[in-house]
C-alpha positions as CSV (number, residue, x, y, z in Angstrom):
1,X,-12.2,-8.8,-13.7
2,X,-9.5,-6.7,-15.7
3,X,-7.4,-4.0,-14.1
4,X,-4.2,-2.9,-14.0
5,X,-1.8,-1.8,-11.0
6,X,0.2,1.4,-11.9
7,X,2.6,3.4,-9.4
8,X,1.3,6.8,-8.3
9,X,3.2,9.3,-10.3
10,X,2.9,12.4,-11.1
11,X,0.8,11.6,-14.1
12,X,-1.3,9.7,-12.9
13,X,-1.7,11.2,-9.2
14,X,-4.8,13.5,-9.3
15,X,-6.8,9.7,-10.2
16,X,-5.2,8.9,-7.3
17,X,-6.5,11.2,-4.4
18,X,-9.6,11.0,-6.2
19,X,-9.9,7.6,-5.4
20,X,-8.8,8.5,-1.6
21,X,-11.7,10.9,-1.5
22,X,-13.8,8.6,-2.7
23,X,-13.0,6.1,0.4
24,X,-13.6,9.3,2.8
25,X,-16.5,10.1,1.3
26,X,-15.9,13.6,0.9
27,X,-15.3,15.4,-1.8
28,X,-11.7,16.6,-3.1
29,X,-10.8,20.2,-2.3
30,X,-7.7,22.0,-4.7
31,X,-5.7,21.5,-1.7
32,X,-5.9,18.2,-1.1
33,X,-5.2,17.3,-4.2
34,X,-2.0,19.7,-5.5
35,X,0.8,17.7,-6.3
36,X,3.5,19.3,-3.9
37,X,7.2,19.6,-4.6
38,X,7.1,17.3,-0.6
39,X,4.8,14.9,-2.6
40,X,7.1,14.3,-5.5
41,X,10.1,14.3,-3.1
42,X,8.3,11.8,-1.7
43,X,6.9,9.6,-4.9
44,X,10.6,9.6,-6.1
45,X,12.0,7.8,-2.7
46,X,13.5,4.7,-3.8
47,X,12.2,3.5,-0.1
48,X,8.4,4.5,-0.3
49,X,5.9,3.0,-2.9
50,X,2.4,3.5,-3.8
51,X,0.6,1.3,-6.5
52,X,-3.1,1.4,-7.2
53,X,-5.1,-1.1,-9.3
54,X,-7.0,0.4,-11.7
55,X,-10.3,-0.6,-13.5
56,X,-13.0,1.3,-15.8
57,X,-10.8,3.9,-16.0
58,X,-10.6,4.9,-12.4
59,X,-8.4,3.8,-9.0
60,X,-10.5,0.9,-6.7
61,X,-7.4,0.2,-4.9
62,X,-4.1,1.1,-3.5
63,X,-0.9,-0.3,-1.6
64,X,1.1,2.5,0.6
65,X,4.7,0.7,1.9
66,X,7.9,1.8,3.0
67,X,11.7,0.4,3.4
68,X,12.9,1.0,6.6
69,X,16.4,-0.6,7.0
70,X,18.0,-1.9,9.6
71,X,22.0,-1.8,10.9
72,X,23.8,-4.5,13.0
73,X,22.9,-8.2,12.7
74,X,20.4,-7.2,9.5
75,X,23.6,-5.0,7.7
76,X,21.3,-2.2,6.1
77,X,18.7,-4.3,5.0
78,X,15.3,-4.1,7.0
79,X,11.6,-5.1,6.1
80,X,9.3,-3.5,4.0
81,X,6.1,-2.4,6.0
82,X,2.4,-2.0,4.7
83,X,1.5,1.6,5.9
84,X,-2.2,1.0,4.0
85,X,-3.5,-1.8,1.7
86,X,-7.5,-0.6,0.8
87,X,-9.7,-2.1,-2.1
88,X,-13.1,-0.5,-2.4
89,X,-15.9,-3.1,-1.5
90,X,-17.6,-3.9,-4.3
91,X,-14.1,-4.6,-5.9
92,X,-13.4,-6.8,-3.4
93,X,-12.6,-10.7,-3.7
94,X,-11.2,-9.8,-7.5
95,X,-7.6,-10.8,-6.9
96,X,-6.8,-6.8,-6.5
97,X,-5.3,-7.2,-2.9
98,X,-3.4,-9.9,-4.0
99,X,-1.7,-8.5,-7.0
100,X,-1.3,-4.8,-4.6
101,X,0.5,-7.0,-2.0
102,X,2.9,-8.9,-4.6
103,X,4.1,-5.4,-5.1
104,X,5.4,-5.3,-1.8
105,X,7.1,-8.5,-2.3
106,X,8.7,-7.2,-5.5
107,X,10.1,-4.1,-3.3
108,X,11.3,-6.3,-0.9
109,X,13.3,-8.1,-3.9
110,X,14.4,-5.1,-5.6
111,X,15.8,-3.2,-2.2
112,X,16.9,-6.9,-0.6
113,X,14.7,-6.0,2.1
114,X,14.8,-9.0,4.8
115,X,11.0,-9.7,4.9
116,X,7.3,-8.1,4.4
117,X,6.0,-6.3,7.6
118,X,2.2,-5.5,8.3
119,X,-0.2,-4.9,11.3
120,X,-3.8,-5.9,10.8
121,X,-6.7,-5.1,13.3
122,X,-7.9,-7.9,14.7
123,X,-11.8,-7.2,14.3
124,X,-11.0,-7.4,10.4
125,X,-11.3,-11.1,9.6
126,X,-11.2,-10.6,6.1
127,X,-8.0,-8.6,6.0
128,X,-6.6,-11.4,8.6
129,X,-7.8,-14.2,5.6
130,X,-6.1,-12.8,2.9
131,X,-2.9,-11.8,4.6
132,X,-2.5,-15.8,5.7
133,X,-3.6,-16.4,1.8
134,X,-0.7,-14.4,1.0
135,X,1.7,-16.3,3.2
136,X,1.9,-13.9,6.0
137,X,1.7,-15.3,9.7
138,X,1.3,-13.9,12.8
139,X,1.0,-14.9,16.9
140,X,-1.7,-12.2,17.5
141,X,0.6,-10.4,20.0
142,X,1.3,-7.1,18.8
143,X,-0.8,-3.9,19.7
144,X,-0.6,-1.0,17.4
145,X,0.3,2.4,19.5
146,X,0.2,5.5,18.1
147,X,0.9,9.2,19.4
């Protein structure tokens, strides 16, 4: 399969929540869809980074991630987290996670981040197979909290 991955821009952005509305199922509104002056604050973050992979002219995939240094032992240079990593499913087992996640790996080389950071749930065995593909590793310990 042929497809690119492009970083969400402001050109390129409306494609973008179209493909997020696509995923929900519902249709776009105006509003969820206006490219803010918050949104391009936050598109032009050195720190945050979202690509999408892009085939028959449309978005079928996306990578969210964020720098979040650290002080003390790591001196200002933390992990890059995976916020969101989502291919739709008949685009699946193309190679598109793969090449959304080596973006995350270049971020980490371009910000000398310390490492790559994700949670995964554990009823998604699929997700769990690609991240160990990718050379991620894990104890199954962690619970993801959220308020």
């Amino acid at each position: 399969m042929n497809f690119t991955v492009e970083k969400i821009n402001s050109d390129n952005y409306q494609l973008f929540c179209e493909m997020v509305c696509r995923r929900s199922g519902k249709p776009c509104t105006d509003n969820e869809s206006q490219l803010t002056e918050a949104v391009k604050k936050v598109m032009a973050d050195e720190n945050f980074a979202v690509y999408a992979a892009k085939t028959d002219g449309k978005f079928v995939g996306w990578i969210s991630m964020v720098n979040i240094p650290k002080i003390s032992r790591f001196k200002g240079y933390g992990y890059i987290y995976v916020d969101e990593l989502w291919t739709e499913e008949e685009y699946r087992c193309n190679g598109i996670a793969t090449a959304l996640l080596e973006k995350a790996d270049e971020m980490k080389d371009q910000l000398g981040a310390v490492g790559v950071r994700l949670y995964v749930n554990t009823e998604n065995p699929d997700a769990t197979k690609l991240y160990r593909k990718c050379g991620f590793t894990g104890d199954n310990t962690a619970i993801f909290m959220e308020k």
